[in-house]
DOPA-720401 format. One record per residue: residue number from 1; x negated, y, z negated of N, C-alpha, C in turn. Coordinates in Angstrom, 2 decimals. Layout:
BEGIN
<site k="NUM" n_u="X" n_v="Y" n_w="Z" ca_u="X" ca_v="Y" ca_w="Z" c_u="X" c_v="Y" c_w="Z"/>
...
//
This chain:
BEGIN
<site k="1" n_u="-15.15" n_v="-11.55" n_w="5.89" ca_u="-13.83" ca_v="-10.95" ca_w="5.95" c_u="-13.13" c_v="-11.15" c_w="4.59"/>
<site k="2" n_u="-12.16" n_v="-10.10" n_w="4.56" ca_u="-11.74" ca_v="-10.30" ca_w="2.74" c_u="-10.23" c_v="-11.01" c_w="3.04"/>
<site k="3" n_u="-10.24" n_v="-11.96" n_w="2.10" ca_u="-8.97" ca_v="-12.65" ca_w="1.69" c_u="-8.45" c_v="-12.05" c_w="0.63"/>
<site k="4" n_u="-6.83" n_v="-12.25" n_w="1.14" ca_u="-5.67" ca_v="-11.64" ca_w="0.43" c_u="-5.08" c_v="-12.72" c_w="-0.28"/>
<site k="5" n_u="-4.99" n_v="-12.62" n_w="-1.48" ca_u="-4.22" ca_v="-13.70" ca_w="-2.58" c_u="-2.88" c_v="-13.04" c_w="-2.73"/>
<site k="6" n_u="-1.96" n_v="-13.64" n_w="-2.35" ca_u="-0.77" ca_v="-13.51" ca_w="-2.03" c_u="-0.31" c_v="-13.93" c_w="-3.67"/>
<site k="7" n_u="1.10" n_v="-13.29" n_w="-4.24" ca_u="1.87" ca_v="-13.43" ca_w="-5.51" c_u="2.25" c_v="-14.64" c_w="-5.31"/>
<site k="8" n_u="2.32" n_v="-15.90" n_w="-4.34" ca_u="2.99" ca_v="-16.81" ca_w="-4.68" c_u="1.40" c_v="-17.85" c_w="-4.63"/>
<site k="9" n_u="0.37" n_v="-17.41" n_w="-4.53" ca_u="-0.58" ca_v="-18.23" ca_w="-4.09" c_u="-1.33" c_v="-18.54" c_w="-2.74"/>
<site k="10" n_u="-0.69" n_v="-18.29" n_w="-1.70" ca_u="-1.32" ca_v="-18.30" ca_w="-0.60" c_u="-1.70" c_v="-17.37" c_w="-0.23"/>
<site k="11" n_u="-3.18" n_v="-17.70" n_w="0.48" ca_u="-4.35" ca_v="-16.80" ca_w="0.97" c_u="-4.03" c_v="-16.58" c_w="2.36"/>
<site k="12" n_u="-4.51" n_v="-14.97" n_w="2.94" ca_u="-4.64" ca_v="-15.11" ca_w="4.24" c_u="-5.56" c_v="-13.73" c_w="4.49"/>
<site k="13" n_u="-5.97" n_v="-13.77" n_w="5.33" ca_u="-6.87" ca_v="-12.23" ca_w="6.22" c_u="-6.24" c_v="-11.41" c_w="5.83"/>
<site k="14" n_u="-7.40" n_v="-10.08" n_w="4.82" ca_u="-6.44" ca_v="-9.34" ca_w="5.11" c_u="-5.98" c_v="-8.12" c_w="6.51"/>
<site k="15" n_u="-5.38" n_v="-7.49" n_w="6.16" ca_u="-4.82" ca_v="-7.20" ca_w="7.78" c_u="-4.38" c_v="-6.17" c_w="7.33"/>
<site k="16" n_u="-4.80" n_v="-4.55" n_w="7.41" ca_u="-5.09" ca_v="-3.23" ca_w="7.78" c_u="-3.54" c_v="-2.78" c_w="8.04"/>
<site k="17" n_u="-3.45" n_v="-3.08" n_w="8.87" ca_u="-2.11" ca_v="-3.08" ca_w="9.11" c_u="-0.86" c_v="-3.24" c_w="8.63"/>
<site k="18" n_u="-0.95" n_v="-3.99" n_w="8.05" ca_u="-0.28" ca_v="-4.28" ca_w="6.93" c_u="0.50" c_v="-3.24" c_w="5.90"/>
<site k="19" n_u="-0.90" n_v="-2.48" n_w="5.30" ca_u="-1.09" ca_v="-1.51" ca_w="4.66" c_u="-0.49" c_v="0.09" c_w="5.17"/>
<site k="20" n_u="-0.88" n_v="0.41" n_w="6.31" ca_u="-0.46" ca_v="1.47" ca_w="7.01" c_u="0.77" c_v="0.91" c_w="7.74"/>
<site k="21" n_u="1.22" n_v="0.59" n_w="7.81" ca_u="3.06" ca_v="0.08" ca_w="8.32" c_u="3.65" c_v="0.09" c_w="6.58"/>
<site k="22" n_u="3.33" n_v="-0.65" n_w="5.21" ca_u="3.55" ca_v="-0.08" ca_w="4.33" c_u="4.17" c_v="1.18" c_w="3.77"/>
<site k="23" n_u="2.87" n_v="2.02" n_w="4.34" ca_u="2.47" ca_v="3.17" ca_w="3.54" c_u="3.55" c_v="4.45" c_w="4.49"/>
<site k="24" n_u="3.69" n_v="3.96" n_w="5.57" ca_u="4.92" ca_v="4.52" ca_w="6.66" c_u="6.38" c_v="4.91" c_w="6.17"/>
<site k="25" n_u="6.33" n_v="3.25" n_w="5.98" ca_u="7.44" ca_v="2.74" ca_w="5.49" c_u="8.46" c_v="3.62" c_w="4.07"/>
<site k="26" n_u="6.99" n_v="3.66" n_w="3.38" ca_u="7.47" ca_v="4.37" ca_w="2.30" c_u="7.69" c_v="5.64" c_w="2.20"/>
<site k="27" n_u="6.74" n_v="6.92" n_w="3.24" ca_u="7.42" ca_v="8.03" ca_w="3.58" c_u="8.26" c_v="8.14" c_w="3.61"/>
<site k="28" n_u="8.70" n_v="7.39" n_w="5.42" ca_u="9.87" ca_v="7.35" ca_w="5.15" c_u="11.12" c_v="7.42" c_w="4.38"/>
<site k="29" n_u="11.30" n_v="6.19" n_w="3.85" ca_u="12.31" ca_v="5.91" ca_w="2.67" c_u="12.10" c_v="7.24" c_w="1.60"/>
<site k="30" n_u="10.87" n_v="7.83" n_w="1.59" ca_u="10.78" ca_v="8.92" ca_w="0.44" c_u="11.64" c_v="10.43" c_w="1.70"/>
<site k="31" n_u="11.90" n_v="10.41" n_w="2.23" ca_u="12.76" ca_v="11.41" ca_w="2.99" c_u="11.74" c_v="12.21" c_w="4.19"/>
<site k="32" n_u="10.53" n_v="11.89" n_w="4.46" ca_u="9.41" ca_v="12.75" ca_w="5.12" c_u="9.40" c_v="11.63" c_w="6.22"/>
<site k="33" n_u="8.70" n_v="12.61" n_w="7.69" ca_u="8.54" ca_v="12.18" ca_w="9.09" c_u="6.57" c_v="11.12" c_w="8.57"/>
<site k="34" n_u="6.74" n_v="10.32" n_w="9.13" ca_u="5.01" ca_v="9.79" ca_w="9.25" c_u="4.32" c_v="11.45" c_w="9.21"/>
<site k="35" n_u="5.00" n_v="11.99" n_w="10.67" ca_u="4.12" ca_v="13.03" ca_w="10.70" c_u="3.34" c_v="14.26" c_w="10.12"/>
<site k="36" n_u="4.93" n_v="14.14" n_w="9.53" ca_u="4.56" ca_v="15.20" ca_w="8.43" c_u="3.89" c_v="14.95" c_w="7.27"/>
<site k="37" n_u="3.67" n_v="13.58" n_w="7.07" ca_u="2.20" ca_v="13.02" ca_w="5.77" c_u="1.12" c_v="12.37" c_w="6.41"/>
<site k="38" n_u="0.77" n_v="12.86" n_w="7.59" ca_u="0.12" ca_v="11.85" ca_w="8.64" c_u="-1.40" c_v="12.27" c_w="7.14"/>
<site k="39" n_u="-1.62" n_v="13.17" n_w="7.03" ca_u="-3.00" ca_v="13.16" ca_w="6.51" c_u="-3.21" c_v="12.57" c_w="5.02"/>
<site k="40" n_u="-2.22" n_v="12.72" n_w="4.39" ca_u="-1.96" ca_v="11.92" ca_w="2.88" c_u="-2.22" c_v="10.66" c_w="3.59"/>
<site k="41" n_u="-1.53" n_v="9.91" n_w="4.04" ca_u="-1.20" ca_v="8.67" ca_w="4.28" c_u="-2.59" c_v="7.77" c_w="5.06"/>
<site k="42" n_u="-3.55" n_v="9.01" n_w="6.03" ca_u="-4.41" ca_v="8.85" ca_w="6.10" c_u="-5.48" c_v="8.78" c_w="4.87"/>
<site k="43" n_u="-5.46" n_v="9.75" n_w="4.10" ca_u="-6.36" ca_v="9.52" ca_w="2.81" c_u="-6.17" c_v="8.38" c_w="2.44"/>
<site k="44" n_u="-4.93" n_v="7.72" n_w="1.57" ca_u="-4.22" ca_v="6.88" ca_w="0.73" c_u="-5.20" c_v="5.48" c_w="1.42"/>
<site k="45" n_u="-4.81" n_v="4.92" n_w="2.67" ca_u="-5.19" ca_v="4.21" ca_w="3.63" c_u="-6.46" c_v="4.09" c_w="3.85"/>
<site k="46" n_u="-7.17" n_v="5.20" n_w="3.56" ca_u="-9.04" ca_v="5.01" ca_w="3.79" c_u="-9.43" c_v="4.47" c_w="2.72"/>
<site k="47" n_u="-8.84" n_v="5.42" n_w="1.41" ca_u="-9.86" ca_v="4.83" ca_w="0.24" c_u="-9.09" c_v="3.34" c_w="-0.27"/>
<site k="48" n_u="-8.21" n_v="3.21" n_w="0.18" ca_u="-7.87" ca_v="1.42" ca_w="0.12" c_u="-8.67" c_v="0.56" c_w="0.86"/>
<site k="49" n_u="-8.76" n_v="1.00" n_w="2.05" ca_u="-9.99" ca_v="0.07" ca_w="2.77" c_u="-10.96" c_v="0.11" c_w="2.39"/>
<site k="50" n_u="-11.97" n_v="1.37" n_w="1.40" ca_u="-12.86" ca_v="1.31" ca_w="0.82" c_u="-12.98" c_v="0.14" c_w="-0.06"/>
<site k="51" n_u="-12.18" n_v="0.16" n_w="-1.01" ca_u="-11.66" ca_v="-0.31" ca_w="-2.18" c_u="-11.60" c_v="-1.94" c_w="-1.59"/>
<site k="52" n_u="-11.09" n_v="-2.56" n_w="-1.07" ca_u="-10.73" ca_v="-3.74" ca_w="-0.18" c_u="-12.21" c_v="-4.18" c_w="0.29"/>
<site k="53" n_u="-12.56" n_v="-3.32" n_w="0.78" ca_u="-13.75" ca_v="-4.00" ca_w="2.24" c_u="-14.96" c_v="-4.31" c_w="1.49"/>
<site k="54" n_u="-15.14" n_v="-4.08" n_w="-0.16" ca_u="-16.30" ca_v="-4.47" ca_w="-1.17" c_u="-15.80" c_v="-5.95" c_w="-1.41"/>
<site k="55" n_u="-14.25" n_v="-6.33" n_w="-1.09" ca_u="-13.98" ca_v="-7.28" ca_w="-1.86" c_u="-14.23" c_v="-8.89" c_w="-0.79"/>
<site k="56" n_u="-14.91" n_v="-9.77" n_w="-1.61" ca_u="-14.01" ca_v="-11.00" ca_w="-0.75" c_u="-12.88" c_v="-11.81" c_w="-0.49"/>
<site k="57" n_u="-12.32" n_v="-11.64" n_w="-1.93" ca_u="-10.72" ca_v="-11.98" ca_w="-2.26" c_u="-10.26" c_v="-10.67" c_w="-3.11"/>
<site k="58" n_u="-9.19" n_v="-10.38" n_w="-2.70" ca_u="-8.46" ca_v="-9.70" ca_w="-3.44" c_u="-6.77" c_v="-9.99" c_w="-3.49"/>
<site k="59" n_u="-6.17" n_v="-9.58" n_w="-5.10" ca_u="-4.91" ca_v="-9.89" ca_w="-5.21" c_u="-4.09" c_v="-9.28" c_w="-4.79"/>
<site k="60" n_u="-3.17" n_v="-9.80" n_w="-4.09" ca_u="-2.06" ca_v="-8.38" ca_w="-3.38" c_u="-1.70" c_v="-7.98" c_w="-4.28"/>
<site k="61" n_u="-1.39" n_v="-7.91" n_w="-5.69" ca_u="-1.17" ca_v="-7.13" ca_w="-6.85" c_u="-1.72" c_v="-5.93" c_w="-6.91"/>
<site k="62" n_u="-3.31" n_v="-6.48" n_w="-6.79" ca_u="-4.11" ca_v="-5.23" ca_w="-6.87" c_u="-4.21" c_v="-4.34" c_w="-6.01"/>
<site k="63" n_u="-3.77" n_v="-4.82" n_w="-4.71" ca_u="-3.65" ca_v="-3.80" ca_w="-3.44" c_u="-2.88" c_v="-2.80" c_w="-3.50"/>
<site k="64" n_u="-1.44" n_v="-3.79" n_w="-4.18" ca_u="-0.38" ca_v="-2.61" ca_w="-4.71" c_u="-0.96" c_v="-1.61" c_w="-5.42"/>
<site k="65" n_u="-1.36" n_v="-2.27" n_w="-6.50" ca_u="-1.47" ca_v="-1.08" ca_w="-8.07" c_u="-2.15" c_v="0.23" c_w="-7.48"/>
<site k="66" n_u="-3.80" n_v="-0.39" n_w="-6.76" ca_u="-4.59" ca_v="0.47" ca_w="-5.70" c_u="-3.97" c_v="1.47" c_w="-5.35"/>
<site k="67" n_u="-2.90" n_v="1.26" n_w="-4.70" ca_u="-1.80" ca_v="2.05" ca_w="-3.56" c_u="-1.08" c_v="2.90" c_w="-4.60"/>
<site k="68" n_u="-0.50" n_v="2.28" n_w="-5.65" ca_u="0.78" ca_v="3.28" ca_w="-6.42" c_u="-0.33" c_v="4.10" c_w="-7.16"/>
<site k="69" n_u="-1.31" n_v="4.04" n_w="-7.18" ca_u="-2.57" ca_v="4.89" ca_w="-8.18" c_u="-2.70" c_v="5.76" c_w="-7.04"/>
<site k="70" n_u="-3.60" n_v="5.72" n_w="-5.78" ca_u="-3.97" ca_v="6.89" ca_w="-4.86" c_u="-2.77" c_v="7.77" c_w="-4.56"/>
<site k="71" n_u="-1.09" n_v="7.03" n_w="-4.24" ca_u="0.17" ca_v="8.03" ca_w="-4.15" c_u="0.63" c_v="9.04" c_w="-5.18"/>
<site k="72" n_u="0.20" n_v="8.20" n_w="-6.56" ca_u="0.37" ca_v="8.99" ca_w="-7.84" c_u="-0.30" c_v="10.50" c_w="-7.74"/>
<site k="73" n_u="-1.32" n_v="9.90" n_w="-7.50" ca_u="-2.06" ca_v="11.45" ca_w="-7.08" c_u="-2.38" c_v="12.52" c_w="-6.06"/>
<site k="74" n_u="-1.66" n_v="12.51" n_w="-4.62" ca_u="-1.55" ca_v="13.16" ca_w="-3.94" c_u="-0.07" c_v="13.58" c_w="-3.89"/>
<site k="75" n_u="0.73" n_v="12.11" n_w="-3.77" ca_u="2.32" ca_v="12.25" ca_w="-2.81" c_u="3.24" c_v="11.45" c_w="-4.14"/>
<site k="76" n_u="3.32" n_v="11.80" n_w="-5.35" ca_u="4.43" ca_v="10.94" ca_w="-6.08" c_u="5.68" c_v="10.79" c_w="-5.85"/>
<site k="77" n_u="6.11" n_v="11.40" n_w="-4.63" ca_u="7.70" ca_v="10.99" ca_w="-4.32" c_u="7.72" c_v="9.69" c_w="-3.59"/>
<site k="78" n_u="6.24" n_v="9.14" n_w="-2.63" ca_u="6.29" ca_v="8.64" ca_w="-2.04" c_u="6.21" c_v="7.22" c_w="-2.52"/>
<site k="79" n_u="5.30" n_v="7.46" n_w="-3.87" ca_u="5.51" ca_v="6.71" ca_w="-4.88" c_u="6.48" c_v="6.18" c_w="-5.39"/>
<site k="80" n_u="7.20" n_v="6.76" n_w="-5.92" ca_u="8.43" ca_v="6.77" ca_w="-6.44" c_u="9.48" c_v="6.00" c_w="-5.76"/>
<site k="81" n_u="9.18" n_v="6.23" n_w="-4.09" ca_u="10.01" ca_v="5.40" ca_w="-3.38" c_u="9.39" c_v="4.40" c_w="-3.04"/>
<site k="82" n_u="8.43" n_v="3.80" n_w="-3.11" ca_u="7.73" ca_v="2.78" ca_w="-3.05" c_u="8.34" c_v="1.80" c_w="-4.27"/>
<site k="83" n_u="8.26" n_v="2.47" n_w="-5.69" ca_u="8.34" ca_v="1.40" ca_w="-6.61" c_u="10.04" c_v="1.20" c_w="-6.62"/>
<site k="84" n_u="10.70" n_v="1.84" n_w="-5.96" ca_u="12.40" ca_v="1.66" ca_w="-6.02" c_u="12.50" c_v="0.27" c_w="-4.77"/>
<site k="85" n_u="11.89" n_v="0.88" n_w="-3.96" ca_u="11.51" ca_v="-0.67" ca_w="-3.16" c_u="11.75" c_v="-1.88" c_w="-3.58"/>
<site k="86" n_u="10.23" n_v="-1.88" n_w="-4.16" ca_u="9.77" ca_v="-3.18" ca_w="-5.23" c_u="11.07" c_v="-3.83" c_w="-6.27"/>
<site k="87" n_u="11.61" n_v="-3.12" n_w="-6.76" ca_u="12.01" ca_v="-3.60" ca_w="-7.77" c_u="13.57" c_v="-3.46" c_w="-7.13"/>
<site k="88" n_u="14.16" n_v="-2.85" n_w="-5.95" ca_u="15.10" ca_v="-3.81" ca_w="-5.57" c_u="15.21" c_v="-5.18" c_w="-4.88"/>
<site k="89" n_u="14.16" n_v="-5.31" n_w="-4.08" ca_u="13.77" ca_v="-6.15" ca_w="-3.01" c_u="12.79" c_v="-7.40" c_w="-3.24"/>
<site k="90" n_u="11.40" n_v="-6.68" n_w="-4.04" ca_u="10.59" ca_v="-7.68" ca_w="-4.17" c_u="10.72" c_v="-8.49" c_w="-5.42"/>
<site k="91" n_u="11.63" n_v="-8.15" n_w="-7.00" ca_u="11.52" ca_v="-8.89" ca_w="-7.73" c_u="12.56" c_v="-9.62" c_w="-8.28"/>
<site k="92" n_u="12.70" n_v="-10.34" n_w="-6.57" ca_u="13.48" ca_v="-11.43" ca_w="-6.17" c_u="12.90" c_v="-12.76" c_w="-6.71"/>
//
């Protein structure tokens, strides 16, 4: 199973879920229904698990970057609201 290296140091499972409640999340906030990006969001979400499921540890950094790279190229608004996120919230 692949471990997640967390930004402050601690490891844990990673968890799928995680990722797709994420990736929701950020529709959302980008102005669109889940539904209406159900298949982006499905892409975005597969080839991350691809990407992930080779790994045994991986950095949640890199999960991010992963993520703002596959949105860049299908959905960049969704992007866009993803990194407005981050940088109100996470770089606390």
């Amino acid at each position: 199973m692949t471990k997640v290296v967390k930004r402050k140091g601690t490891i844990e499972p990673f968890n799928p879920n995680k990722i797709k409640g994420s990736l929701q999340k950020a529709a959302i906030d980008a102005g669109y229904s889940v539904e209406e990006k159900k298949n982006i969001l499905e892409e975005v979400f597969n080839n991350i698990n691809k990407y992930i499921g080779k790994k045994q540890r991986v950095k949640s950094e890199n999960i991010r970057s992963c993520l703002l790279t596959e949105l860049d190229k299908c959905e960049p608004y969704i992007a866009k609201s993803w990194r407005k996120f981050d940088k109100r919230y996470k770089a606390r």
